[in-house]
N, CA, C and O atoms as a GROMACS GRO file, in nm:
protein
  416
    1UNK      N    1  15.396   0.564  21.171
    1UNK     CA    2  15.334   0.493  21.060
    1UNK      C    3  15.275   0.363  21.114
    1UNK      O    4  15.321   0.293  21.204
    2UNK      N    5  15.165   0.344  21.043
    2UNK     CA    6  15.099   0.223  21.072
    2UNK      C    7  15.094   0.096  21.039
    2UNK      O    8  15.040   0.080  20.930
    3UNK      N    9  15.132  -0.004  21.093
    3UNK     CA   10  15.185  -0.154  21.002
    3UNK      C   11  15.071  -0.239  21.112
    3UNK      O   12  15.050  -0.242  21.233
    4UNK      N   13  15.006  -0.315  20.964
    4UNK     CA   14  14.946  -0.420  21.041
    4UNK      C   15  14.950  -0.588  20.934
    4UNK      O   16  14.945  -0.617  20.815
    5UNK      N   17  14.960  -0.641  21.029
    5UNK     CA   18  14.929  -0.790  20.989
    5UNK      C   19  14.835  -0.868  20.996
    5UNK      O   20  14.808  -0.932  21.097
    6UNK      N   21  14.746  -0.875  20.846
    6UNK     CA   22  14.653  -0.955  20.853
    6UNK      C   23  14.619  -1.093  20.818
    6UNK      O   24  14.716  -1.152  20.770
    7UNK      N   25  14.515  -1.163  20.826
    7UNK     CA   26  14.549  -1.310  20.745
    7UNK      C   27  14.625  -1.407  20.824
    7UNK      O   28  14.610  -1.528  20.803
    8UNK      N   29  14.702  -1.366  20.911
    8UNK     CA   30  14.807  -1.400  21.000
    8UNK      C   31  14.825  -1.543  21.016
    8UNK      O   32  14.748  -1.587  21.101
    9UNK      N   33  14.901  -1.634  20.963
    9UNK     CA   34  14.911  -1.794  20.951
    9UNK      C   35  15.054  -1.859  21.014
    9UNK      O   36  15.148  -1.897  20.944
   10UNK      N   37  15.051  -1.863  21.158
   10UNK     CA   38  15.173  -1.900  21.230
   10UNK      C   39  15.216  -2.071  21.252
   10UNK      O   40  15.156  -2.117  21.350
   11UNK      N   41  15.280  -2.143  21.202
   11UNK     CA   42  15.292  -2.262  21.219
   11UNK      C   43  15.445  -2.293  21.285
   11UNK      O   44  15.555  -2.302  21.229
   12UNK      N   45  15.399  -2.306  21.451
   12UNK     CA   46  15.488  -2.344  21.575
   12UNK      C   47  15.609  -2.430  21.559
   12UNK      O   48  15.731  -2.424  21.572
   13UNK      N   49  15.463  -2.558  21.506
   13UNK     CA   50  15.531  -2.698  21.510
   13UNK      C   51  15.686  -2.703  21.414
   13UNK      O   52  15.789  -2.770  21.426
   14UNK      N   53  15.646  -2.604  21.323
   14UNK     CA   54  15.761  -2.660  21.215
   14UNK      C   55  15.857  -2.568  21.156
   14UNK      O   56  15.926  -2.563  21.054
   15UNK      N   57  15.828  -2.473  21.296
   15UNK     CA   58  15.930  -2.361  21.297
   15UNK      C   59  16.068  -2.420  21.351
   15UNK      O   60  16.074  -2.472  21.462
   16UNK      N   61  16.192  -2.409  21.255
   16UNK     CA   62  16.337  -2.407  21.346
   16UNK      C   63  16.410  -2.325  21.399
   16UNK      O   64  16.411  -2.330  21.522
   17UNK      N   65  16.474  -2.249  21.350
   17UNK     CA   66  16.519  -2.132  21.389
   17UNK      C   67  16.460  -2.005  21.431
   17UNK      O   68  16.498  -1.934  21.525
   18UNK      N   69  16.345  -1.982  21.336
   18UNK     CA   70  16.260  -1.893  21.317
   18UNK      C   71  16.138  -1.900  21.306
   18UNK      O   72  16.105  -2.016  21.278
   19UNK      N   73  16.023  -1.809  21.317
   19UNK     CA   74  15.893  -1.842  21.322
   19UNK      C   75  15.862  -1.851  21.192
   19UNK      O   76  15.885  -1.751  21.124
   20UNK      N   77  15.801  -1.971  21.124
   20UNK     CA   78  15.742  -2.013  21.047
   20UNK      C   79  15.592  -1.918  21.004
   20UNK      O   80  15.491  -1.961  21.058
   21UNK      N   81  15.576  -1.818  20.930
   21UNK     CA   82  15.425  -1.774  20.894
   21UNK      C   83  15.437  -1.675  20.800
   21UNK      O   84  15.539  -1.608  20.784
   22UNK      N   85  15.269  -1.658  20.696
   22UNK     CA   86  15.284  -1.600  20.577
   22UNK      C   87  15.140  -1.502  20.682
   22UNK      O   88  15.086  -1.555  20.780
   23UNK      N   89  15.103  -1.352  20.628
   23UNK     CA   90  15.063  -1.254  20.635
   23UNK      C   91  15.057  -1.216  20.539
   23UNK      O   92  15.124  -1.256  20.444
   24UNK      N   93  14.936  -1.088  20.535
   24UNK     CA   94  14.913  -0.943  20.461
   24UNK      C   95  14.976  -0.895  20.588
   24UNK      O   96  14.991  -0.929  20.705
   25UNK      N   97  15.016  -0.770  20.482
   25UNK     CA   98  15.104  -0.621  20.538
   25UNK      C   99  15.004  -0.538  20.499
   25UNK      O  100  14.976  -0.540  20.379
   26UNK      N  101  14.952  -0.477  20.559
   26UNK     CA  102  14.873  -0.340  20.546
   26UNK      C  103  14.954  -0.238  20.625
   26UNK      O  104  14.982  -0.252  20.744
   27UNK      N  105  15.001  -0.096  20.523
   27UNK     CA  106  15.047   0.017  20.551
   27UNK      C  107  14.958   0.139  20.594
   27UNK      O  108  14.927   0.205  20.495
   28UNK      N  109  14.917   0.181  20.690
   28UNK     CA  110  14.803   0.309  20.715
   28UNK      C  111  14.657   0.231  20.644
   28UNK      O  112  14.591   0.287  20.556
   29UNK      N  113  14.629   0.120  20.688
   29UNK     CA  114  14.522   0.065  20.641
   29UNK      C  115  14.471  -0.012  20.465
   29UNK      O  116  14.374  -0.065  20.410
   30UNK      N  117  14.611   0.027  20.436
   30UNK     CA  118  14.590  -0.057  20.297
   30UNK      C  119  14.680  -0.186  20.281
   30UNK      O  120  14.767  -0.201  20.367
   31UNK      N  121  14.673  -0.254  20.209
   31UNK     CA  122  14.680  -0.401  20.152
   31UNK      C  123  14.812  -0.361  20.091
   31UNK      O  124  14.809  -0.261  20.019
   32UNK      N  125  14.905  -0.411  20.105
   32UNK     CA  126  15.069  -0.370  20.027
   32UNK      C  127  15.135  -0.456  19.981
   32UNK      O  128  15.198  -0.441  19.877
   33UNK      N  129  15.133  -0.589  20.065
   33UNK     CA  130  15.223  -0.619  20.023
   33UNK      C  131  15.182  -0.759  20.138
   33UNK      O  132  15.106  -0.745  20.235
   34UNK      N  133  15.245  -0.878  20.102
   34UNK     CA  134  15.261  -0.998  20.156
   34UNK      C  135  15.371  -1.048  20.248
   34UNK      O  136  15.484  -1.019  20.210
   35UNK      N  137  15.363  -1.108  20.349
   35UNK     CA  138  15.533  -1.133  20.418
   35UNK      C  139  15.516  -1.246  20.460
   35UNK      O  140  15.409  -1.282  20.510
   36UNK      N  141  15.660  -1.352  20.441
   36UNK     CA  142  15.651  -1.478  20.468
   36UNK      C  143  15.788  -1.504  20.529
   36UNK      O  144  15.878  -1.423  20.508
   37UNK      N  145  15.810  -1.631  20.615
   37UNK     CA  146  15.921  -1.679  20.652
   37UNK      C  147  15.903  -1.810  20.651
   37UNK      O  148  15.801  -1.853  20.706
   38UNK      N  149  16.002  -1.907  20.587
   38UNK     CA  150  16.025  -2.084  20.571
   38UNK      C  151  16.032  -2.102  20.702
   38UNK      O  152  15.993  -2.217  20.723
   39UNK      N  153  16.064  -2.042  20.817
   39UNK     CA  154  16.149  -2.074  20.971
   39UNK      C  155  16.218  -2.207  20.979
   39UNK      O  156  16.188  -2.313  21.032
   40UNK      N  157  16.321  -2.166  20.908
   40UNK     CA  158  16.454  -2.228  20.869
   40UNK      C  159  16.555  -2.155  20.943
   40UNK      O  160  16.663  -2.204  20.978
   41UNK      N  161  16.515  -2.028  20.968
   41UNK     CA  162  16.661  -1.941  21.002
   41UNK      C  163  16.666  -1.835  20.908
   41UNK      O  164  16.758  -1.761  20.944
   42UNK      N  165  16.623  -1.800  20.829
   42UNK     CA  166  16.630  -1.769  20.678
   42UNK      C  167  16.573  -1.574  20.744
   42UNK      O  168  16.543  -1.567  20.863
   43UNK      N  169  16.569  -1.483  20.684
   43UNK     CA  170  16.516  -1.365  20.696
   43UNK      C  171  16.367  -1.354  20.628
   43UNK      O  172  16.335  -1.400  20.519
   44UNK      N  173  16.275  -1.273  20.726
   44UNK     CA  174  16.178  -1.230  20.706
   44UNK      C  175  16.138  -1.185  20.528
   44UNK      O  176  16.190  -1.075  20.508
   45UNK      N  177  16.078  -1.227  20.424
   45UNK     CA  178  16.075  -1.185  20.256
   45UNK      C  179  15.921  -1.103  20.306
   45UNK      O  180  15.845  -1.134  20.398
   46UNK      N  181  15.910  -0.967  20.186
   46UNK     CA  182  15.789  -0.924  20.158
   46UNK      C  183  15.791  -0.903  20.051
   46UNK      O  184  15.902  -0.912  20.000
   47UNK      N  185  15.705  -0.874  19.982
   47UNK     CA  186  15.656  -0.871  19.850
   47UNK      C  187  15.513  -0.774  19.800
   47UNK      O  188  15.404  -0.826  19.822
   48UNK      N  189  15.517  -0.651  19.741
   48UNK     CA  190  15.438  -0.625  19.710
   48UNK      C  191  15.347  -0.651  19.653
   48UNK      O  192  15.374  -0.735  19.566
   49UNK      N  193  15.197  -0.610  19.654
   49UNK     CA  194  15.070  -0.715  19.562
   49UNK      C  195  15.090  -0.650  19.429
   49UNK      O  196  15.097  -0.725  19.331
   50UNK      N  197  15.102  -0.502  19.410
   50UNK     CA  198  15.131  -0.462  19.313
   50UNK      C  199  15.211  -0.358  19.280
   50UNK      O  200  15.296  -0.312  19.356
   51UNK      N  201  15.181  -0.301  19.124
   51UNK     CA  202  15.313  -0.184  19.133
   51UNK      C  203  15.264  -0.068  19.186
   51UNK      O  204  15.351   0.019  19.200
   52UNK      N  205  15.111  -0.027  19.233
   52UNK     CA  206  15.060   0.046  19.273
   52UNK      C  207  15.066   0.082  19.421
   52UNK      O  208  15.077   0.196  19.466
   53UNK      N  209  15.054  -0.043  19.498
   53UNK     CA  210  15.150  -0.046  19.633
   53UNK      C  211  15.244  -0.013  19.657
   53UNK      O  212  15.257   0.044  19.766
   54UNK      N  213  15.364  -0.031  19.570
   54UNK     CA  214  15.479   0.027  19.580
   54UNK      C  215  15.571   0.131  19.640
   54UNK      O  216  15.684   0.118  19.686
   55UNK      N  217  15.479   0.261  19.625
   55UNK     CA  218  15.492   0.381  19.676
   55UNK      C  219  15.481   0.362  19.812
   55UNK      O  220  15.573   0.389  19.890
   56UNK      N  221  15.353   0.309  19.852
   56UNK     CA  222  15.299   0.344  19.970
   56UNK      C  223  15.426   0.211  20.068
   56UNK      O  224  15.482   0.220  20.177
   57UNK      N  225  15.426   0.127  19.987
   57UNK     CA  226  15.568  -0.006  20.113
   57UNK      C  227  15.704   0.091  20.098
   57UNK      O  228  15.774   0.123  20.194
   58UNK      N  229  15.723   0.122  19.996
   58UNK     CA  230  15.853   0.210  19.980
   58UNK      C  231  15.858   0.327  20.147
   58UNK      O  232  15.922   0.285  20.244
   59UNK      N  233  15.811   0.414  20.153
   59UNK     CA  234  15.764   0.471  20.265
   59UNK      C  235  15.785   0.418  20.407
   59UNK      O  236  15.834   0.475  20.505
   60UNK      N  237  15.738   0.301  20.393
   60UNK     CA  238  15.667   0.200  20.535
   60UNK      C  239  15.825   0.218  20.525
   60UNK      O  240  15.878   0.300  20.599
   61UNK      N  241  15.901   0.147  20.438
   61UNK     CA  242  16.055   0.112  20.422
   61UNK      C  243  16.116   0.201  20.497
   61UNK      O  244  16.177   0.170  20.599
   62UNK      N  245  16.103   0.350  20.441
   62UNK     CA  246  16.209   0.462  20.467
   62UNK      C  247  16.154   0.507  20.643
   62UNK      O  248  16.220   0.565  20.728
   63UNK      N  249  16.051   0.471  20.650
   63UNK     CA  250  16.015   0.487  20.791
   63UNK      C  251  16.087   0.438  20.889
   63UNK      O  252  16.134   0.490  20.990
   64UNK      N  253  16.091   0.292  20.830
   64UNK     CA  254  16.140   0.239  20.995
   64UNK      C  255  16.298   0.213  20.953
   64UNK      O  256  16.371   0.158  21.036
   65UNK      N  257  16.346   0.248  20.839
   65UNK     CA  258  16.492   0.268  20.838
   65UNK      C  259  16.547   0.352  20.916
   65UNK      O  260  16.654   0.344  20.975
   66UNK      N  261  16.450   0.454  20.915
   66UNK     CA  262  16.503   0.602  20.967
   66UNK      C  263  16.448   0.568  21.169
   66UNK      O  264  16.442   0.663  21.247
   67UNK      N  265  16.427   0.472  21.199
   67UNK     CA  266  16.404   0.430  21.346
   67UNK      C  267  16.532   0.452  21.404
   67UNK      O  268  16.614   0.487  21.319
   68UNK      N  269  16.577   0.443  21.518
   68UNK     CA  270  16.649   0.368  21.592
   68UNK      C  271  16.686   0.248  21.590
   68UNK      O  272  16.608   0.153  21.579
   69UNK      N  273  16.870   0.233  21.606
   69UNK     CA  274  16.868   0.112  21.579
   69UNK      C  275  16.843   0.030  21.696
   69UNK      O  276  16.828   0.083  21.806
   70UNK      N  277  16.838  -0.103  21.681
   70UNK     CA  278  16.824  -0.195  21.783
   70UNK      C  279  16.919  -0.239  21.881
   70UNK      O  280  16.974  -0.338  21.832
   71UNK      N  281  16.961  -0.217  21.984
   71UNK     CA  282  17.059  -0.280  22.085
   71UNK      C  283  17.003  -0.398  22.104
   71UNK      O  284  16.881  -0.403  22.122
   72UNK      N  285  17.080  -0.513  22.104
   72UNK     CA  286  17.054  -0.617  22.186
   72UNK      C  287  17.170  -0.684  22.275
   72UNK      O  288  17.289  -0.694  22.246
   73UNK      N  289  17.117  -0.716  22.366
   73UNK     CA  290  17.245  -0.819  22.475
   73UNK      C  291  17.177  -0.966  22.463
   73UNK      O  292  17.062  -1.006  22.444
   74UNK      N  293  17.347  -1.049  22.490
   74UNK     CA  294  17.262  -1.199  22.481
   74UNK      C  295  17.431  -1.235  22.594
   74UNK      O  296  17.549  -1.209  22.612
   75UNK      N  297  17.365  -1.277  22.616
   75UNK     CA  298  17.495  -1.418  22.695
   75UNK      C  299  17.595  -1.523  22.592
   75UNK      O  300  17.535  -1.588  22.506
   76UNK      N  301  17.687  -1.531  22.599
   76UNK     CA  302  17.799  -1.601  22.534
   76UNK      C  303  17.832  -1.683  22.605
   76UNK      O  304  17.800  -1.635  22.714
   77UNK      N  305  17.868  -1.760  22.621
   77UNK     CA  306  17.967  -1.849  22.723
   77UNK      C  307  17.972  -1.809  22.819
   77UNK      O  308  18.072  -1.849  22.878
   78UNK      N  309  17.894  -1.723  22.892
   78UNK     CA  310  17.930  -1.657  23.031
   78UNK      C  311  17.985  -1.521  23.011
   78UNK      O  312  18.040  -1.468  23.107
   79UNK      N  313  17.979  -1.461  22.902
   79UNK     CA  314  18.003  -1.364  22.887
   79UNK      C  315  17.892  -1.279  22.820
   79UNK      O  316  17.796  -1.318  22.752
   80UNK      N  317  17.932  -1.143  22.859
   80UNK     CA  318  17.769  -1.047  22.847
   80UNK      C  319  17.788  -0.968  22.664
   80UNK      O  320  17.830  -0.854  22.643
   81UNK      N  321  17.746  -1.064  22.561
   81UNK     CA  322  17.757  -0.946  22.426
   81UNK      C  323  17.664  -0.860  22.407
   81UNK      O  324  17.551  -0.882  22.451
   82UNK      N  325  17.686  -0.774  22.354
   82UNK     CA  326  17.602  -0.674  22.238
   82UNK      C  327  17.629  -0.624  22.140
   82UNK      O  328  17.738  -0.582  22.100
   83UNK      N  329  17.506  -0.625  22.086
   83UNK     CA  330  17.496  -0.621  21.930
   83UNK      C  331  17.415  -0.501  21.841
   83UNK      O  332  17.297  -0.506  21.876
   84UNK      N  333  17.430  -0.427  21.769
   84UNK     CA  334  17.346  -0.303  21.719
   84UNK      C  335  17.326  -0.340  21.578
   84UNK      O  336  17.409  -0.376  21.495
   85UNK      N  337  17.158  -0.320  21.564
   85UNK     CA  338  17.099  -0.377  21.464
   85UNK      C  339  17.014  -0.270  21.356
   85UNK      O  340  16.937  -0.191  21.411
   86UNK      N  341  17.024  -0.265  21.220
   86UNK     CA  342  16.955  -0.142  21.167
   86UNK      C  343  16.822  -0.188  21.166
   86UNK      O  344  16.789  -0.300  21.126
   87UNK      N  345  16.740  -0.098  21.213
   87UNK     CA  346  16.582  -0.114  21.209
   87UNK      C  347  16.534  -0.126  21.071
   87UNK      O  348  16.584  -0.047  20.990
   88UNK      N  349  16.453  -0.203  21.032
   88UNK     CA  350  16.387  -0.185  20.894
   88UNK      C  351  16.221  -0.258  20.898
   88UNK      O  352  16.184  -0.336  20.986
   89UNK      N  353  16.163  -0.224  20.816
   89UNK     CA  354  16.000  -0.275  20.757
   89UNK      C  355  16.001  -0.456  20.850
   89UNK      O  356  15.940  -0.507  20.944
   90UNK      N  357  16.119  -0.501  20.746
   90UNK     CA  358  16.100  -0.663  20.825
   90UNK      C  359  16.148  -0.669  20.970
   90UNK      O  360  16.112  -0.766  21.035
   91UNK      N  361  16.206  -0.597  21.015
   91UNK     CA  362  16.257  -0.641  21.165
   91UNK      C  363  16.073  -0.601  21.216
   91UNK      O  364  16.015  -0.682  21.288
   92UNK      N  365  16.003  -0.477  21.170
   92UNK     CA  366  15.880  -0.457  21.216
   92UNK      C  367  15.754  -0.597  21.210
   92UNK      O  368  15.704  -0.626  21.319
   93UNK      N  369  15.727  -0.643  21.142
   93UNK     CA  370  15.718  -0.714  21.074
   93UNK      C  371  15.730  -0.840  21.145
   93UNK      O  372  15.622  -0.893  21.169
   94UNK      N  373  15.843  -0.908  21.188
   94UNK     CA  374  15.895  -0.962  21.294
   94UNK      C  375  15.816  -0.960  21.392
   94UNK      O  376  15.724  -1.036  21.422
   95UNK      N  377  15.876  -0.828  21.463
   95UNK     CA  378  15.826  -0.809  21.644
   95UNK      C  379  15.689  -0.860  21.588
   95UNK      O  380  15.657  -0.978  21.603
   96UNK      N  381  15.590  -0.752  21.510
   96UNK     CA  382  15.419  -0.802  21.502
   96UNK      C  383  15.371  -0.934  21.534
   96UNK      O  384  15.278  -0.959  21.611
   97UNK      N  385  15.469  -1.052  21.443
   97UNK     CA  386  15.462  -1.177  21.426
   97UNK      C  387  15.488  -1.243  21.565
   97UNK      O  388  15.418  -1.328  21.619
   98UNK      N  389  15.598  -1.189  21.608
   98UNK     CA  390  15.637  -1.232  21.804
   98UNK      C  391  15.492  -1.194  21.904
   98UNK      O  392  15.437  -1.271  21.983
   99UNK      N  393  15.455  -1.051  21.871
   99UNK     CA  394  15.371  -0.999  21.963
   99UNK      C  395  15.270  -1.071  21.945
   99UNK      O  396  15.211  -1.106  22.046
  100UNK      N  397  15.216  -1.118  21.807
  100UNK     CA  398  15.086  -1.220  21.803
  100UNK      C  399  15.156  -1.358  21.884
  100UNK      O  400  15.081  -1.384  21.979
  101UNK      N  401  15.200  -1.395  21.883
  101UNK     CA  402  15.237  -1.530  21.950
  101UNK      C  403  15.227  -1.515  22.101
  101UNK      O  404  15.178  -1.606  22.169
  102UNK      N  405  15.279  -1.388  22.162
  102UNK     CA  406  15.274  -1.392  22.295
  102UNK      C  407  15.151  -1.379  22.307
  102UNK      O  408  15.105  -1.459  22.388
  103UNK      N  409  15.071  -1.305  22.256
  103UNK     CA  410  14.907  -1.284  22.335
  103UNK      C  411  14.835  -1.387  22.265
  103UNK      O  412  14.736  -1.371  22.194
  104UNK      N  413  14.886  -1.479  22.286
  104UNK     CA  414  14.775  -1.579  22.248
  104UNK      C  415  14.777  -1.665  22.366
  104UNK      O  416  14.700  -1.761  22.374
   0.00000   0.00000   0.00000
């Protein structure tokens, strides 16, 4: 399935925890739905434009639920953790928002 982010409005400076930016979500080329983060720390919010979208973000949803989940390792105190994470729409959503930042 196809997820794209358009509109794309990333603000660095006044990100804390998290990346600070509001987007369009387009699902297989349509307009769905909106996604924003305070970058406070706070989780990724989306919001559909309407009830007609609905169907089609619902989908995007069950898509990347049904992904693989995420492994991650991080360092602790000198010690090696990991962590397993359920994939969903906003973790997608996310990476997009990371991947625009790196290629810039």
């Amino acid at each position: 399935m196809k997820i794209e982010l358009k509109r794309l409005k990333v603000n660095l400076e006044f990100s804390e925890e998290t990346i600070m930016f509001m987007a369009d979500v387009y699902v297989e080329g349509k307009k769905v739905a909106y996604a924003q983060n305070n970058g406070r720390g706070a989780m990724t919010h989306y919001h559909a434009y309407s009830n007609s979208n609905r169907g089609l973000l619902r989908q995007a949803e069950l898509y990347f639920a049904n992904m693989p989940n995420r492994v991650l390792t991080y360092d602790y105190k000198g010690e090696t953790k990991t962590i397993e994470l359920e994939y969903s729409l906003q973790h997608a959503i996310d990476e997009l928002v990371e991947n625009s930042i790196q290629n810039v």
